[in-house]
C-alpha positions, -999 to 999 in steps of 0.1 A, spaced: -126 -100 238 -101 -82 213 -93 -47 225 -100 -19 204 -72 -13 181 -54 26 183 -40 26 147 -14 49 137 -14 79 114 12 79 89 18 85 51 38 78 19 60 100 2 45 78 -28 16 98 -25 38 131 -36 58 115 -65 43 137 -87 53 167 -70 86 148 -63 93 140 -100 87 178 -111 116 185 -84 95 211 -62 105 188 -34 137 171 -29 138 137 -1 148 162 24 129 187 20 96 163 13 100 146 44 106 185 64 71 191 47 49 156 54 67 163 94 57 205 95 24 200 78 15 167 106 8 142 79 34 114 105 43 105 130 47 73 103 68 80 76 71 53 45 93 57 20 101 34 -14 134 23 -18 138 30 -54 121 59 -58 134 75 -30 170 63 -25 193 72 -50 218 42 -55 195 19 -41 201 -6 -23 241 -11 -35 254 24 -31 238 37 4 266 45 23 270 54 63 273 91 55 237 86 41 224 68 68 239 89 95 224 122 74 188 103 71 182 89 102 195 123 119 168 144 98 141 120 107 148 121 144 151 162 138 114 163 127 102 134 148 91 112 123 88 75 130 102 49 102 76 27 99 83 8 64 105 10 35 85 -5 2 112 -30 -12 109 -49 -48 110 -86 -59 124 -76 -95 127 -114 -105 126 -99 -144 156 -82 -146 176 -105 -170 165 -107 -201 174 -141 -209 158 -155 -176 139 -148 -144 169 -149 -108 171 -184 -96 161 -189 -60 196 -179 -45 197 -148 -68 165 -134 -57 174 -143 -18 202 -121 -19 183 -93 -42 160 -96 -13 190 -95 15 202 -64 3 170 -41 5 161 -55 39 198 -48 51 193 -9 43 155 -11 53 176 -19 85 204 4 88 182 33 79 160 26 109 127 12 87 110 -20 113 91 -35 83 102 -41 45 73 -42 26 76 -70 -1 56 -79 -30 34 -110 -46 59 -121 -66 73 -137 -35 60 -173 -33 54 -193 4 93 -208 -5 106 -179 -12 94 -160 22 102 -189 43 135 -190 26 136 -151 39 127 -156 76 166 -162 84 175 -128 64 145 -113 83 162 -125 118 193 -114 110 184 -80 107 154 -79 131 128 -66 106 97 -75 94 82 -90 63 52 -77 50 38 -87 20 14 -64 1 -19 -79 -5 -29 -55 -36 -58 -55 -64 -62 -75 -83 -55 -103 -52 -72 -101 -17 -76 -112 15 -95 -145 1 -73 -149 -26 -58 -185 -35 -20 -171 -34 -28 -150 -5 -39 -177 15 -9 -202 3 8 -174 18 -16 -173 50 -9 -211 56 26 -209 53 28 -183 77 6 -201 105 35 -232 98 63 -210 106 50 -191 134 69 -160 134 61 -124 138 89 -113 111 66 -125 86 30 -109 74 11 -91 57 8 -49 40 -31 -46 34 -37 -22 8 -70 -8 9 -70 -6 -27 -84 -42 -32 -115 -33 -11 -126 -8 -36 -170 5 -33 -162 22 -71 -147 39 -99 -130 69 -90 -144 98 -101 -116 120 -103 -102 88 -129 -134 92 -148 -121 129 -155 -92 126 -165 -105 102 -189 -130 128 -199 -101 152 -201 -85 131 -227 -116 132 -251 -135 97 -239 -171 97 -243 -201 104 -217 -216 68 -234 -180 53 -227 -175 64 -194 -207 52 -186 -201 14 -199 -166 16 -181 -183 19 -149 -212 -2 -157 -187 -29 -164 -168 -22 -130 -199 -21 -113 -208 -57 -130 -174 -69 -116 -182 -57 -82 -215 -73 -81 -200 -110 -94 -172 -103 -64 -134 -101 -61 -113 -129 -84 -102 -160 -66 -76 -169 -96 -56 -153 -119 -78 -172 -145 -107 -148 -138 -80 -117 -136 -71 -121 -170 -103 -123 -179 -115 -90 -162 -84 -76 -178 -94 -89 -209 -130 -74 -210 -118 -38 -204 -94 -37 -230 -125 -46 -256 -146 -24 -248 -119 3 -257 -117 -11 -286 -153 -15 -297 -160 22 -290 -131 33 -310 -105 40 -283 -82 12 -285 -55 41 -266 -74 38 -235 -79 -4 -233 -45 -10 -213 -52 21 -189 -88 11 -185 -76 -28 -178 -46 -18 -155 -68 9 -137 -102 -13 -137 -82 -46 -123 -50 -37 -104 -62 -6 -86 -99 -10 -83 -102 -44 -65 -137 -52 -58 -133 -71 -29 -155 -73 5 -143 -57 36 -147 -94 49 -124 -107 31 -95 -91 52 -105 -109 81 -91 -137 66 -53 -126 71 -67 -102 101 -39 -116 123 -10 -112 103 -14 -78 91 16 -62 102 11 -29 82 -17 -11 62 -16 10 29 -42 33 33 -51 35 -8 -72 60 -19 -75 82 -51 -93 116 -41 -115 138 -16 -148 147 -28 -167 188 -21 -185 166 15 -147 157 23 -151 116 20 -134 97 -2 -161 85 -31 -146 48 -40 -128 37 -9 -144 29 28 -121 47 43 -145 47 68 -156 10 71 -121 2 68 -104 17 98 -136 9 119 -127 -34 109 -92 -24 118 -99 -8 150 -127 -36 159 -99 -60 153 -73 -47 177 -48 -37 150 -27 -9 164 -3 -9 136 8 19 112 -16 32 80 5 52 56 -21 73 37 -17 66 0 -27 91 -28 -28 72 -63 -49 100 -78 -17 115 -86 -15 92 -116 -39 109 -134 -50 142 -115 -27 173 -124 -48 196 -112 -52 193 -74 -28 199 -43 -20 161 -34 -10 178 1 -46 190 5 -57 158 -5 -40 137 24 -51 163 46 -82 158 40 -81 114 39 -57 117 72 -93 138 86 -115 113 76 -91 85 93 -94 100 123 -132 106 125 -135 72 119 -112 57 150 -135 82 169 -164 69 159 -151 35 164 -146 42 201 -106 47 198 -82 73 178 -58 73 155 -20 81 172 -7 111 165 20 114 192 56 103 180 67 87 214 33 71 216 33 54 187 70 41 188 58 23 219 26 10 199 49 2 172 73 -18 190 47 -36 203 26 -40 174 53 -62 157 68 -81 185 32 -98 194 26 -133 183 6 -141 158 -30 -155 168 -44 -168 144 
């Protein structure tokens, strides 16, 4: 019998770009707040947003200065977001030796700032991660690849990825889930800002009847059916004279609302090595109105994950007109009802959950 998981709380600074963009918060001072205000211990940070001169020009000054602050506000690294740019020529995509070393050099500084887990994206293929697992040994930190809408647990590349994974047998290598391809519905908060921006009642209405339509058929195994999706949202824009709105409606409706089952994360359950805690807003009963936050950390818990969930705002997108810091405060509550009710808790404590940590990502894989 799998012992109940104790999942850590944590957060993204992604979730305060918008405040970090507008410079009210510099990296210092953001990460002073997320420690003083109790959204940690876990802190996650993205490499390029965050790091100026990333990952070329981080120097030891910066790394001394960094990991100094976080230990002053006793935060605990728990992953640095990393990119698989493989479009940034414009006469060709990197050739496999290219993107290992574009790859080498973010997980080196995910290293020497003190981060246990690199979180990687899609575009990385099975050959390219197992071509990685030597990089990942050399600097003793973990791959995770983010399993994001519009893929999912079930997903055909996911589970190339999955399969790949059981061959190779290492702990280095896994999986971010990102709640956001577990989606219940259209965020409401989305659907005003859309209102805000002179849409229709009549076309907000058939943008989440054709959502909801999407739900009911299930998540997209291929990238056939993706396109597709993608395809249907950007014509009904267009037929209701709104043509402005079709790519934000198909990017939105597809690649942040994934309409997966909950079940469908079971299927890379053992290889989850870290969690993105997606969500896009708190409504007046303080739940969250399109994700399950509460369904989600309950499977978590229930499957003995004791890993890190860095609670991700990507309201800020699109609502200018709420505190993002009340927001996470609010989604970190409903986290932790939810361990409760699920017989466990969510870790709070920064010496706890380095231990947790530690552990967490030294376990083999069962599969």
């Amino acid at each position: 019998m799998t012992s109940p998981g104790t999942p850590i709380q944590g957060v993204t600074l992604y979730s305060f770009t918008r405040a970090f963009h507008a410079r009210q918060y510099d990296l210092d001072s953001l990460i002073r707040k997320v420690a003083a205000d109790g959204f940690g211990p876990g802190l996650e940070i993205i490499g390029f947003s965050s790091l100026r001169g990333f990952p070329d020009h981080i120097d030891d000054n910066f790394v001394g200065h960094f990991r100094d602050l976080v230990a002053e506000v006793d935060l605990v690294p728990t992953s640095l977001a990393v990119n698989v740019d493989t479009g940034l020529r414009r006469d060709r995509l990197m050739n496999h030796d290219e993107l290992v070393e574009y790859m080498r050099k973010q997980i080196e500084v995910a290293a020497r700032l003190g981060f246990p887990i690199a979180r990687v994206q899609i575009s990385l293929t099975p050959d390219a991660m197992e071509s990685l697992l030597p990089v990942a040994e050399q600097y003793g930190v973990t791959l995770a690849l983010e399993v994001h809408a519009d893929q999912h647990g079930a997903h055909e590349r996911i589970l190339a990825l999955r399969d790949r994974y059981e061959k190779l047998n290492s702990p280095l290598l896994g999986f971010t889930a990102d709640w956001g391809a577990t989606v219940t519905g259209f965020a409401p908060s989305l659907l005003e800002a859309y209102r805000r921006r002179g849409a229709s009642e009549e076309l907000l209405a058939q943008l989440v009847d054709l959502w909801n339509g999407f739900y009911a058929e299930g998540p997209p195994n291929t990238q056939k059916v993706h396109g597709e999706r993608f395809g249907a949202f950007i014509g009904l824009a267009a037929r209701n004279g709104r043509p402005d709105l079709g790519i934000d409606f198909a990017i939105n409706g597809t690649g942040l609302f994934g309409p997966a089952p909950l079940d469908t994360w079971l299927e890379i359950m053992p290889w989850v090595r870290h969690v993105h805690g997606k969500f896009f807003g708190i409504d007046e009963t303080g739940e969250e109105p399109s994700v399950p936050v509460r369904g989600l950390v309950r499977q978590l818990v229930e499957n003995g994950y004791s890993g890190a969930i860095s609670s991700e705002y990507e309201g800020w997108h699109w609502n200018n007109w709420q505190d993002p810091f009340d927001i996470i405060r609010g989604e970190q509550a409903v986290q932790r009802s939810a361990a409760a009710d699920a017989g466990s808790t969510m870790v709070t404590d920064p010496a706890e959950a380095r231990r947790i940590l530690n552990s967490h990502l030294a376990q083999p894989v069962r599969g």
